[in-house]
VOPAGU-2260 file (C-alpha; in pm, 1 decimal, decimal comma):
REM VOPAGU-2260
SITE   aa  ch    i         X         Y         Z
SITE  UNK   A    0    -847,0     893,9    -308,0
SITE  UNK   A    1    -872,3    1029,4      49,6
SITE  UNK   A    2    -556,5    1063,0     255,4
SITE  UNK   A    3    -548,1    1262,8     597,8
SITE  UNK   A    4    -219,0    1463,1     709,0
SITE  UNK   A    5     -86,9    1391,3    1068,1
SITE  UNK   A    6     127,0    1676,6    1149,0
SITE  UNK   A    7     151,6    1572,3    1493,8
SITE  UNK   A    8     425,2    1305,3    1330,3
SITE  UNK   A    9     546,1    1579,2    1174,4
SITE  UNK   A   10     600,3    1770,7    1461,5
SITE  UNK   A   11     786,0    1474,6    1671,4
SITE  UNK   A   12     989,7    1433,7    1358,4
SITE  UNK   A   13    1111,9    1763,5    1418,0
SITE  UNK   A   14    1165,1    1743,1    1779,8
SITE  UNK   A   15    1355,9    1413,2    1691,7
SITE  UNK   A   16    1592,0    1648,2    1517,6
SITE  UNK   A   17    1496,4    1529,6    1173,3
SITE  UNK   A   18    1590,3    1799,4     956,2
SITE  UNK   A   19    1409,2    1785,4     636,3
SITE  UNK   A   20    1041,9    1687,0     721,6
SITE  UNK   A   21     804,5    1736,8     458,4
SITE  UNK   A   22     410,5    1576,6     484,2
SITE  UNK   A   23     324,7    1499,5     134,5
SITE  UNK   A   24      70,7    1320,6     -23,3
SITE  UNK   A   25     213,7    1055,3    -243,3
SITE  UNK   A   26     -31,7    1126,3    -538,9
SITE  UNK   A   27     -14,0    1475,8    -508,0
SITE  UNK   A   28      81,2    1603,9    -832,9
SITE  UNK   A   29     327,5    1864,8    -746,7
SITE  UNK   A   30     529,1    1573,3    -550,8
SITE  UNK   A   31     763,5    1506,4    -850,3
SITE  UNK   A   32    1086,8    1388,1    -703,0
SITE  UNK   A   33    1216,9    1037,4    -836,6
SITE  UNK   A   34    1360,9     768,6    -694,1
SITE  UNK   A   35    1569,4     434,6    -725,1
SITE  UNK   A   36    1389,1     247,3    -462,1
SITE  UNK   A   37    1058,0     326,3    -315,4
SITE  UNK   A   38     978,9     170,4      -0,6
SITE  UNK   A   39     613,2     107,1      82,0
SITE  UNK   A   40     685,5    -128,8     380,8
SITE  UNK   A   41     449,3    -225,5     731,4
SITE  UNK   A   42     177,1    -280,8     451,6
SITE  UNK   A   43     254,8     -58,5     226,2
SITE  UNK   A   44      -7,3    -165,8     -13,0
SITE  UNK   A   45    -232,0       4,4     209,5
SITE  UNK   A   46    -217,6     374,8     127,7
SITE  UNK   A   47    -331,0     225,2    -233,6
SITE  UNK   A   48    -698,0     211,6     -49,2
SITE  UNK   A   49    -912,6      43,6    -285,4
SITE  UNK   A   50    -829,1    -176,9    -590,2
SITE  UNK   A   51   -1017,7      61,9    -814,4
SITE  UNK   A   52    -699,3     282,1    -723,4
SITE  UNK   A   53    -444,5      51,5    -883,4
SITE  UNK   A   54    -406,2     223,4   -1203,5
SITE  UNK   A   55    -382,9     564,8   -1045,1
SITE  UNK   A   56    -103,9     399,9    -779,2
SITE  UNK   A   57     121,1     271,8   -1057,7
SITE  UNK   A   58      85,5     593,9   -1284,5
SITE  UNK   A   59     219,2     760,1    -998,9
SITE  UNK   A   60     518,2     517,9    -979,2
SITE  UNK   A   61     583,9     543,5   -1344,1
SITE  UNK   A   62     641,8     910,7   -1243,9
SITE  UNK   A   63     848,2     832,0    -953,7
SITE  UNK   A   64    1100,2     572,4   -1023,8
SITE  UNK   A   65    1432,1     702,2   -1218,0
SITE  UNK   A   66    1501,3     413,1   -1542,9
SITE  UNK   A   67    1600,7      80,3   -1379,7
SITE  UNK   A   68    1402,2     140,3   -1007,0
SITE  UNK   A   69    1203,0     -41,6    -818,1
SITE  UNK   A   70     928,0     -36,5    -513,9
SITE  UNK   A   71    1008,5    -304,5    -224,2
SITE  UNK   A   72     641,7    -333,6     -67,2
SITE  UNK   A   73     482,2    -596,8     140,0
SITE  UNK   A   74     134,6    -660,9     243,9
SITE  UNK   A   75     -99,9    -967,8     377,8
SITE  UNK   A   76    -382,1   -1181,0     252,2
SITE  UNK   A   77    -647,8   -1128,9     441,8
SITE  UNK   A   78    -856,4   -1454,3     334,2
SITE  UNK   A   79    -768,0   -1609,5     670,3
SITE  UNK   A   80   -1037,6   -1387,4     823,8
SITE  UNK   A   81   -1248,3   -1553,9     632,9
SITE  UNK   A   82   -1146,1   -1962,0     649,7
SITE  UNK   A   83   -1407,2   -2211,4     795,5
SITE  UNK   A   84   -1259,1   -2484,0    1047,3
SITE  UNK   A   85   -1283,7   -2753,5     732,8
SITE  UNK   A   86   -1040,5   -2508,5     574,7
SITE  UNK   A   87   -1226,1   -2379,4     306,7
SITE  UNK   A   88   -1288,8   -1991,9     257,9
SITE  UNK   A   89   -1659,3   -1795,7     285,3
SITE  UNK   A   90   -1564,8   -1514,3      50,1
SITE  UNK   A   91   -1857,6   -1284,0     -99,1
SITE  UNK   A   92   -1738,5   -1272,8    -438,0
SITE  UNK   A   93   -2071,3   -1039,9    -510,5
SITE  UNK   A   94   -1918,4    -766,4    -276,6
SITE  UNK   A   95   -1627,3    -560,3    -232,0
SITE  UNK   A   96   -1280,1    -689,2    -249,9
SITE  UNK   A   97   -1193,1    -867,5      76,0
SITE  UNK   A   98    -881,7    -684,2      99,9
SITE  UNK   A   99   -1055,8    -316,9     165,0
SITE  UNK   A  100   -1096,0    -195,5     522,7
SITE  UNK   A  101   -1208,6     152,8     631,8
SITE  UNK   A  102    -985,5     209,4     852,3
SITE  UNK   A  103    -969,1     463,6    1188,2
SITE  UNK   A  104    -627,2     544,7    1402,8
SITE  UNK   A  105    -706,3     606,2    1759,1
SITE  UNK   A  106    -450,2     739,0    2049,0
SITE  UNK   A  107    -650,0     730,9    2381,9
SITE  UNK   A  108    -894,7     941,9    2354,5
SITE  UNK   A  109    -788,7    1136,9    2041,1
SITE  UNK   A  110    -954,8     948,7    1686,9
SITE  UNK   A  111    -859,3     996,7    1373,3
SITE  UNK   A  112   -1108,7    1009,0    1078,3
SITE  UNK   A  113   -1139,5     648,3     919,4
SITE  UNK   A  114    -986,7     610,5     552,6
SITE  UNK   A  115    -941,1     334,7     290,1
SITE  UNK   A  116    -643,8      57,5     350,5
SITE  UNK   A  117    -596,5    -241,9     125,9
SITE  UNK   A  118    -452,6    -570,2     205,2
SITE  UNK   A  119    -395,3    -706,7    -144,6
SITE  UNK   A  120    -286,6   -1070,6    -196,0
SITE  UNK   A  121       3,0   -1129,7    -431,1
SITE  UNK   A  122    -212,8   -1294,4    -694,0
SITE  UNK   A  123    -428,2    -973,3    -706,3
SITE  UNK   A  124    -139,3    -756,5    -709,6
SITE  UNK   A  125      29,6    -905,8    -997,7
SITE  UNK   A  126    -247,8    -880,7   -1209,0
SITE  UNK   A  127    -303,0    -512,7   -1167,5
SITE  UNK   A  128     127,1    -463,5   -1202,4
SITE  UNK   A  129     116,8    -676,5   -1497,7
SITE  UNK   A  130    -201,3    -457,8   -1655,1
SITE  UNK   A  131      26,7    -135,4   -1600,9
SITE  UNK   A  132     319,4    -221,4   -1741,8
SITE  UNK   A  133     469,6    -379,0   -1372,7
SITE  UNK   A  134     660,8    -687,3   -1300,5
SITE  UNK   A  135     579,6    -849,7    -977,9
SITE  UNK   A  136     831,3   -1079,1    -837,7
SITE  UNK   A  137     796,3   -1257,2    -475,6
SITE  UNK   A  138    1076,8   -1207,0    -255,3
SITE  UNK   A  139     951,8   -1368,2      51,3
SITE  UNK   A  140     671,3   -1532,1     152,6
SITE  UNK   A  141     575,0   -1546,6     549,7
SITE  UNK   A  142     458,9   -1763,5     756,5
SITE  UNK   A  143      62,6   -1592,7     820,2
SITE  UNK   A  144     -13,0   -1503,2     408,3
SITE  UNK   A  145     187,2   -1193,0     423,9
SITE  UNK   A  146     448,6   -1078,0     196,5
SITE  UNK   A  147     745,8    -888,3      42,0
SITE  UNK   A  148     698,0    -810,5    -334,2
SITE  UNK   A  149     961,4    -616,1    -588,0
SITE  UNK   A  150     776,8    -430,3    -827,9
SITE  UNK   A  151     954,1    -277,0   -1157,6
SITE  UNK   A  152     821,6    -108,7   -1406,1
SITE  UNK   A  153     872,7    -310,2   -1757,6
SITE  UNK   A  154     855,3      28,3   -1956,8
């Protein structure tokens, strides 16, 4: 998986007076903290990149979460991108999972290199959380195929 570090954020976290700023990468395998609640919110699917990075993403979480935790994350369905006025959807089922985007931050005239972000629809998700030992329960569906999923590890 690629993942970029922005120490610029790191930097105005500082100035903001936030006192223990650390830039990790979240598969990093000397990041070994755990946790009760992970939040992966404002699509937090995303830093997952690519569905072939599912198993990897909730091997790390097994790691992560003390006995009883959970991860609060929400993320969208992007098949509306692809929905034809008669309401039916022109997917490519031959291709790459919808969901994937290459990705590229820009601030004026300063551009980020592009990386992988996924957009994974709750279906989807399940399926892979269910395959690695994950429960997937819907918390809240909104109104534009977005939503807010609890994921807990069944082990």
């Amino acid at each position: 998986m690629r993942h970029r570090h922005f120490p610029r954020s790191v930097e105005v976290m500082e100035k903001r007076g936030v006192r223990n700023v650390r830039q990790m990468n979240l598969f990093d395998p000397h990041f070994l903290e755990t946790f009760d609640t992970i939040l992966m919110l404002m699509n937090g699917s995303g830093i997952i990149g690519k569905l072939e990075n599912m198993a990897a993403f909730f091997q790390k979480m097994k790691q992560l979460l003390r006995p009883g935790g959970c991860i609060l994350m929400d993320s969208s369905d992007l098949r509306y991108l692809f929905e034809d006025e008669d309401g039916s959807f022109l997917i490519d089922l031959a291709g790459d999972y919808y969901g994937e985007i290459d990705f590229r931050m820009q601030y004026k005239n300063i551009k980020g290199d592009s990386f992988d972000w996924l957009y994974v629809d709750f279906q989807t998700l399940s399926l892979y959380a269910a395959g690695n030992g994950f429960e997937a329960e819907l918390i809240k569906e909104g109104e534009h195929y977005d939503y807010l999923t609890r994921l807990r590890w069944k082990g």
